[in-house]
C-alpha positions as CSV (number, residue, x, y, z in Angstrom):
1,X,-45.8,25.1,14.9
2,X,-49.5,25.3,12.7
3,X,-50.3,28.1,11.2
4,X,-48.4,30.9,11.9
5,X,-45.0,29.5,12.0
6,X,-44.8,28.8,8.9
7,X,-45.5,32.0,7.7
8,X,-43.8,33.5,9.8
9,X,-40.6,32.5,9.3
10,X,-40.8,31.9,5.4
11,X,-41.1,36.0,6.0
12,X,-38.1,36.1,7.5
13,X,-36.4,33.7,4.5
14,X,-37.4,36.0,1.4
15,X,-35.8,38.3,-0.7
16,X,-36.2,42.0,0.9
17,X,-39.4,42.5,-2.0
18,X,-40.8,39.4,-1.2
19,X,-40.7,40.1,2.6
20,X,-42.1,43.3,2.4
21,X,-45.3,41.9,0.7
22,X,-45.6,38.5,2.5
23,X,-45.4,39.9,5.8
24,X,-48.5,39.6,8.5
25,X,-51.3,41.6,8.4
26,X,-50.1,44.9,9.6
27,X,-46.4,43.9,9.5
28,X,-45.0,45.5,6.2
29,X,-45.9,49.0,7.2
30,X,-44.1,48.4,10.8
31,X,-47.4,48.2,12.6
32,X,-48.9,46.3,14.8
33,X,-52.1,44.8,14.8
34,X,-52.1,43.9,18.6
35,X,-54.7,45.9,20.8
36,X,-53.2,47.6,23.8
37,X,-54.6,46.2,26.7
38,X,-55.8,47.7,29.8
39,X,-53.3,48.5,32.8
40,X,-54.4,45.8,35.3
41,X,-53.1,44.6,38.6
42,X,-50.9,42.0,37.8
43,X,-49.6,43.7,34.2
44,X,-46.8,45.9,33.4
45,X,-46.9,47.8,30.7
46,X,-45.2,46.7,27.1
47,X,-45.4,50.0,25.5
48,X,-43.2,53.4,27.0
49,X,-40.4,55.5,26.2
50,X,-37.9,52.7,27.4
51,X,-38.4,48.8,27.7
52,X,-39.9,47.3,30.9
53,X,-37.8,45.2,33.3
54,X,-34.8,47.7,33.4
55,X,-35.4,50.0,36.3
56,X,-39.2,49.0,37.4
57,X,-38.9,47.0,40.2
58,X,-37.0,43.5,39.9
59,X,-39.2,40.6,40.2
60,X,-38.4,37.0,41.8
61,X,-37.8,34.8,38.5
62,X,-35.7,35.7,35.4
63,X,-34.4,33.5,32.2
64,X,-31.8,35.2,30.1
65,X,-32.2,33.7,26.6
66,X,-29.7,34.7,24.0
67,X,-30.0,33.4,20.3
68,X,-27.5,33.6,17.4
69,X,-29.8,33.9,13.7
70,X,-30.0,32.3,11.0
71,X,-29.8,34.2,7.8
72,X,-31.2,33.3,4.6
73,X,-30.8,34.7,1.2
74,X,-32.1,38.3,0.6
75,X,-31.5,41.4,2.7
76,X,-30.1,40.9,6.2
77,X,-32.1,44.1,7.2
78,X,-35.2,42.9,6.1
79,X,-34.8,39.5,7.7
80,X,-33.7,41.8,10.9
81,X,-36.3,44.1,10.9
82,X,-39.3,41.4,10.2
83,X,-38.5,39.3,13.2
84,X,-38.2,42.3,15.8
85,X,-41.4,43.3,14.4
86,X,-42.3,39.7,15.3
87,X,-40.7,39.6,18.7
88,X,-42.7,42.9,19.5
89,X,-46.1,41.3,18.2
90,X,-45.2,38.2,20.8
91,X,-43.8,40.4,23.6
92,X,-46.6,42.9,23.8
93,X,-49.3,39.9,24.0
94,X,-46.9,38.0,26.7
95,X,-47.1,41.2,28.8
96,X,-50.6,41.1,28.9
97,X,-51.8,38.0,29.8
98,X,-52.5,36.7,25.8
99,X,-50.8,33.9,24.2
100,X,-48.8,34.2,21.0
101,X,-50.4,33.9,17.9
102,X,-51.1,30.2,17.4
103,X,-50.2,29.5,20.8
104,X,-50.8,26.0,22.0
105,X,-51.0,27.0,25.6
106,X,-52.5,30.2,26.1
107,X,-53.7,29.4,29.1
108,X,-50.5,29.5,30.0
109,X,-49.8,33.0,30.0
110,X,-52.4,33.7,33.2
111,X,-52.4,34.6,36.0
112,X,-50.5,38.3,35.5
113,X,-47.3,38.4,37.3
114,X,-45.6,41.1,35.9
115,X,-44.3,39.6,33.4
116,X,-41.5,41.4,31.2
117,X,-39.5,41.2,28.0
118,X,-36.3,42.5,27.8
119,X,-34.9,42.9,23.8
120,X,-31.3,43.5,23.1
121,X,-29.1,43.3,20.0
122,X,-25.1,42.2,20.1
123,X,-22.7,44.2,18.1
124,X,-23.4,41.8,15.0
125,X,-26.7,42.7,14.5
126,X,-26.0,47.0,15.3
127,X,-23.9,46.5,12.5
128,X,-26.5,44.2,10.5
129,X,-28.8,47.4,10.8
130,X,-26.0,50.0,10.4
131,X,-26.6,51.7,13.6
132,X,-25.2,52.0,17.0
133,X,-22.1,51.1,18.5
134,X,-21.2,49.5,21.7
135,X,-18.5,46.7,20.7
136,X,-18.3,43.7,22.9
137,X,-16.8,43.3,26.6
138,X,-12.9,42.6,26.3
139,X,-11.4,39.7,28.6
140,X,-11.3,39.8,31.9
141,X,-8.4,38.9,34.6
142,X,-9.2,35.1,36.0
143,X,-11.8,34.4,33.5
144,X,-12.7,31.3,32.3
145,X,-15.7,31.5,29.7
146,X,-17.5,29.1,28.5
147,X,-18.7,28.9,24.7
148,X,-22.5,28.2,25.5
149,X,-22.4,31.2,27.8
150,X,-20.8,33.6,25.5
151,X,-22.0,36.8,23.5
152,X,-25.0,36.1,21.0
153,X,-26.6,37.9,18.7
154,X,-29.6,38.7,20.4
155,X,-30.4,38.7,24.2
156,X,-34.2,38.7,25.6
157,X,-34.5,39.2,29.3
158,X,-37.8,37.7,30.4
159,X,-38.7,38.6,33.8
160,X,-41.9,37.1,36.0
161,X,-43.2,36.8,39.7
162,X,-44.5,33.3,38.3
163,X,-41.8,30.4,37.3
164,X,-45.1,29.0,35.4
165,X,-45.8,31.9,33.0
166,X,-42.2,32.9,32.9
167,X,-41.2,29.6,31.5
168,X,-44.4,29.6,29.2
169,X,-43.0,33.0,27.5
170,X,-39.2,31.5,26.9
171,X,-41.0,28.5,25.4
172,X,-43.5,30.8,23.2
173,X,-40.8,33.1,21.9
174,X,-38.5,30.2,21.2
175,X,-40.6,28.3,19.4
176,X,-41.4,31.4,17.0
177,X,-37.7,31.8,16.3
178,X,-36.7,28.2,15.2
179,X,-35.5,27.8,12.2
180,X,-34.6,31.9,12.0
181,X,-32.4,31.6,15.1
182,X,-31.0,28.7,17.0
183,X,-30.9,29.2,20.9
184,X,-27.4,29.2,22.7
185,X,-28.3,29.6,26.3
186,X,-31.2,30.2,28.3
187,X,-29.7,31.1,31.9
188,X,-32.5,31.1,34.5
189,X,-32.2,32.5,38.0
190,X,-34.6,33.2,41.3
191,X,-34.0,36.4,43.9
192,X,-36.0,37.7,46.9
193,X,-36.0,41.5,46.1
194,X,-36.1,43.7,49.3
195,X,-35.7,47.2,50.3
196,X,-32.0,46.3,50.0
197,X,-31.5,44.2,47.2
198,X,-31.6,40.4,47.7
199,X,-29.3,37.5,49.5
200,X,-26.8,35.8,47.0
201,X,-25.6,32.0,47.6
202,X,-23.1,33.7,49.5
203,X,-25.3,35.1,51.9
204,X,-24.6,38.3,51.6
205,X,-27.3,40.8,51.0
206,X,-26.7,41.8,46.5
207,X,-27.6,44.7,44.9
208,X,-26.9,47.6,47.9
209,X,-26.4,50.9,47.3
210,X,-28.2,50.6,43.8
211,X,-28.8,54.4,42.2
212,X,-32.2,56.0,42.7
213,X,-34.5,58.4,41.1
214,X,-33.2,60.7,38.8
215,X,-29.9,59.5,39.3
216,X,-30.9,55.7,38.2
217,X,-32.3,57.0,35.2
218,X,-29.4,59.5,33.9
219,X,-26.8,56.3,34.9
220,X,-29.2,54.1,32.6
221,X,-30.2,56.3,30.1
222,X,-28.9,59.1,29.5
223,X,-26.6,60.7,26.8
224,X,-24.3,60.5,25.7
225,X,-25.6,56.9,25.2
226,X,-25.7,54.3,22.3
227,X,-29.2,56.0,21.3
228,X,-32.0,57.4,22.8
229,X,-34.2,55.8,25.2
230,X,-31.6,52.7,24.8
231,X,-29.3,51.5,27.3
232,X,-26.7,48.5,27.6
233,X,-26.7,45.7,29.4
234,X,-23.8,43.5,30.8
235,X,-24.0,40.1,31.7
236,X,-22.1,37.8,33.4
237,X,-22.3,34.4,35.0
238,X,-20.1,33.3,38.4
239,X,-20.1,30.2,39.6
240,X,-19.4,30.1,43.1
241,X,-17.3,28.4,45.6
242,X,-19.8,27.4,47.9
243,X,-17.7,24.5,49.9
244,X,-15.1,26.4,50.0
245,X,-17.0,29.8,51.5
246,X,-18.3,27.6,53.8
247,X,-14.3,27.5,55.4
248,X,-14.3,31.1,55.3
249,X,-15.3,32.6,59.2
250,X,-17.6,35.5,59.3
251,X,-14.6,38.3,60.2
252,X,-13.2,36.6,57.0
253,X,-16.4,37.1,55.3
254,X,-17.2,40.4,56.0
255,X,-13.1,41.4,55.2
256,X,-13.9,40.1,52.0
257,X,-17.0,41.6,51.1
258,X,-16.6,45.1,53.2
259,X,-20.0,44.5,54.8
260,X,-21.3,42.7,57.5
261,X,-23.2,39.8,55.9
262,X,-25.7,39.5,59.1
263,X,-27.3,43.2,57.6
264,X,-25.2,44.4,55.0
265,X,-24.1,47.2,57.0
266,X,-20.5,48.6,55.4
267,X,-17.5,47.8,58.3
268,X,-17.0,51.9,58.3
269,X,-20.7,52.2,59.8
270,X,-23.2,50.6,61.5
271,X,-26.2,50.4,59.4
272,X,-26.9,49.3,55.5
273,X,-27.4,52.4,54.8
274,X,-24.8,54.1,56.1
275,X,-22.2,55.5,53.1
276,X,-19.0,53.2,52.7
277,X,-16.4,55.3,53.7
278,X,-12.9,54.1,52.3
279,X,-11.4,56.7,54.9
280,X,-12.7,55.4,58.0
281,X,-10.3,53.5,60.7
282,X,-11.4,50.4,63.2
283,X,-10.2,50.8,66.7
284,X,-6.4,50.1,65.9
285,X,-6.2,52.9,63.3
286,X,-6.5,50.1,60.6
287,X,-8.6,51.0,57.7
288,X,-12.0,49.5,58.6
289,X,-12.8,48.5,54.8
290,X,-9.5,46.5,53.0
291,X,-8.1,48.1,49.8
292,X,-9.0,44.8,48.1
293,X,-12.9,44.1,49.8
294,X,-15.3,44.1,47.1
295,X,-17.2,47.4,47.9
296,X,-13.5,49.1,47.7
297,X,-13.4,48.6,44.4
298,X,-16.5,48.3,43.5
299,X,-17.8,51.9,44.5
300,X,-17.8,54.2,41.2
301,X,-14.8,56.6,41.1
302,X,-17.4,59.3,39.1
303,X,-20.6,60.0,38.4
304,X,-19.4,58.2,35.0
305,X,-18.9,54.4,36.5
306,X,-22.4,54.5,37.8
307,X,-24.4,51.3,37.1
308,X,-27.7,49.7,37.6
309,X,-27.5,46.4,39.0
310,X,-30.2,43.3,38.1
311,X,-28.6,40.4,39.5
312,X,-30.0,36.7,39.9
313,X,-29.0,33.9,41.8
314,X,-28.7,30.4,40.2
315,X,-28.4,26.7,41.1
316,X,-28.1,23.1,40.1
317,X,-25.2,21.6,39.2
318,X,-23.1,24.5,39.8
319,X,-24.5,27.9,41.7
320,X,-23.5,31.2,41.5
321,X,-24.7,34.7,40.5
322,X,-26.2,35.9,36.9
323,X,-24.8,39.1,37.2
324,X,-26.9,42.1,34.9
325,X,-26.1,45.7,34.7
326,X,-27.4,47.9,33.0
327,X,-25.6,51.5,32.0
328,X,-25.6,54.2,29.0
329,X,-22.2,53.6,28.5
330,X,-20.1,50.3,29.5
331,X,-16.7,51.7,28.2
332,X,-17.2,54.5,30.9
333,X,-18.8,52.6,33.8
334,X,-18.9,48.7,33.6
335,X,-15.6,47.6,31.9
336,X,-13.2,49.9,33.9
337,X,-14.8,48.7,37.4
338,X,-15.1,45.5,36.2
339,X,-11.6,45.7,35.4
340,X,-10.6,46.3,38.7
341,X,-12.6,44.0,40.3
342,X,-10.7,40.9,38.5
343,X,-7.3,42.1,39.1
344,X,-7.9,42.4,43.0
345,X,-11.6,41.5,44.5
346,X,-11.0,39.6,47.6
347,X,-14.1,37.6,46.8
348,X,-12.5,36.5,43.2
349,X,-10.8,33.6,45.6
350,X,-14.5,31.7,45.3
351,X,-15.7,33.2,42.0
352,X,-15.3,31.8,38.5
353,X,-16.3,33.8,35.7
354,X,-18.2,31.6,33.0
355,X,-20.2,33.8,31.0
356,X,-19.8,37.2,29.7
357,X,-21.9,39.4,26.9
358,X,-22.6,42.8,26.3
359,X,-26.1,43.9,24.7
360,X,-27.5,47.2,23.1
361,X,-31.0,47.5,24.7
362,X,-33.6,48.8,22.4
363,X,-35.7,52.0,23.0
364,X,-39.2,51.5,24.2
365,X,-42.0,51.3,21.8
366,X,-45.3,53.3,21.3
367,X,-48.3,51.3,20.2
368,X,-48.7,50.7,16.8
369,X,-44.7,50.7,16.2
370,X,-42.3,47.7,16.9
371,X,-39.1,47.6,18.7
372,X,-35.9,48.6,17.0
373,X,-37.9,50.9,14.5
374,X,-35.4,53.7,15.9
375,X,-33.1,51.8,13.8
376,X,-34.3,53.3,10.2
377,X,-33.4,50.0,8.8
């Protein structure tokens, strides 16, 4: 790429004395020389106490990109804390409607469609900066992973209402990063986001009974926690069984699931937002949601186990569910549920787990600062 590419990653390839005086205008003193721009219809906003695209409301179109780096010689911190600084400079003009610097489409990044960048680090690069610890999500009962889909370094969530611009940013960012990372996945998905979540391929009406409020924010963000203002995410990719659901009658369906799939509705009540009651009996003193329906073991035991869920459908040659949560703490919430889940989800008959990774999400940034400053690299 002209121009700035080249500087910026022969920044990223120096020794840490080098770096430090070679760096962008406005980079070696970890700020940024981006203007803020105005809050806009169409815009959310880059800068905040936490990152965008966590619990603002989900839009239609994602791409999970995840990228392993590159090192060079010289400090591993430097390198680290030159290309978030990078990553921020890209992100924050993204979010705004302004191409990256150099870009050979800005055009591209109109209209505004809420567009939102997501920055996470992998275990490997919390260790690279000598902060944080989250570790990585063990194995699962029935999976099947695949290399490509498998944990990375570093995990950027990009989020749009518009395929166009969303695909614009992966492409922008990526190109920025070759030669200092090389890209292992870029998982895109679609959803339909409504009052009560969105259908999967299933059909079945994802993302129910999400946490709200003051409760969505504690489960997300509060302590104790990784650090402040961060969060984790977990991701995982199922493929899905759609010729074979297809066999599956709706009484077999909605056994499986513990909701009616025609409105989500749990089989203990009558509406979708009616609690699921694990107690409740059906008309022959049975218990009206199975031991092993997906909501059964799915519903947190404690305040602990609850999770934000971000989930996105995806097709092509194989369909299924990108599934992202975000929590303070995994080893409290995520891994023990999702632990139950394999051993006995009724629904596991038609899933295959592919992918699996879990990220440290960065705090949000103020203007003027970069993302993953908390660090004190």
């Amino acid at each position: 790429m002209p121009g700035i590419s080249v500087d910026r990653r022969a920044l990223l390839g120096t020794t840490a004395a080098a770096a430090l005086g070679g760096m962008l205008a406005g980079f070696g003193t970890g700020k940024l020389s981006v203007p803020a721009a105005a809050a806009v219809p169409g815009y959310r906003p880059f800068y905040g106490k936490y990152q965008s695209g966590i619990i603002d409301r989900q839009q239609a179109h994602a791409v999970f990109a995840g990228w392993d780096l590159q090192w060079r010689e010289g400090s591993k911190k430097d390198q680290l804390r030159a290309m978030l600084q990078m990553i921020t400079d890209d992100a924050a003009r993204l979010a705004s409607g302004r191409g990256v610097l150099a870009d050979t489409e800005p055009e591209m990044a109109q209209p505004g469609c809420e567009l939102t960048l997501t920055v996470g680090l992998g275990q490997s690069l919390l260790d690279v900066a000598g902060h944080g610890q989250i570790g990585t999500l063990p194995h699962f009962a029935g999976d099947q992973l695949e290399q490509q889909y498998g944990q990375c370094d570093l995990l950027i969530q990009f989020c749009a209402q518009d395929p166009t611009v969303l695909q614009h940013a992966v492409r922008a960012v990526s190109k920025n990063l070759r030669g200092l990372a090389s890209r292992r996945f870029a998982q895109t998905g679609f959803a339909s986001p409504g009052v009560h979540g969105f259908r999967n391929l299933f059909g079945q009406l994802d993302g129910i009974s999400n946490p709200e409020g003051e409760v969505r924010e504690e489960a997300v963000f509060g302590q104790p926690g990784w650090i402040e203002n961060g969060t984790t995410l977990a991701l995982r990719r199922f493929e899905m069984d759609l010729d074979g659901w297809d066999e599956v009658d709706a009484a077999g369906r909605d056994h499986a699931l513990g909701r009616r799939q025609a409105d989500g509705s749990p089989l203990s009540g009558s509406s979708v937002d009616d609690p699921v009651d694990l107690a409740a009996a059906n008309g022959l003193g049975l218990p009206a949601i199975a031991a092993n329906a997906h909501v059964a073991l799915a519903k947190p035991g404690s305040a602990d186990e609850v999770m934000h869920r971000r989930g996105y459908n995806f097709a092509g040659q194989a369909s299924g569910l990108l599934f992202a949560s975000y929590q303070r703490d995994p080893a409290t919430s995520f891994i023990p549920v999702q632990h139950r889940l394999a051993a006995a989800d009724a629904l596991n008959t038609w899933l295959k787990p592919v992918g699996s990774g879990l990220y440290a999400i960065l705090p949000g940034v103020a203007e003027g600062g970069y993302l993953g400053e908390q660090l004190q690299m």
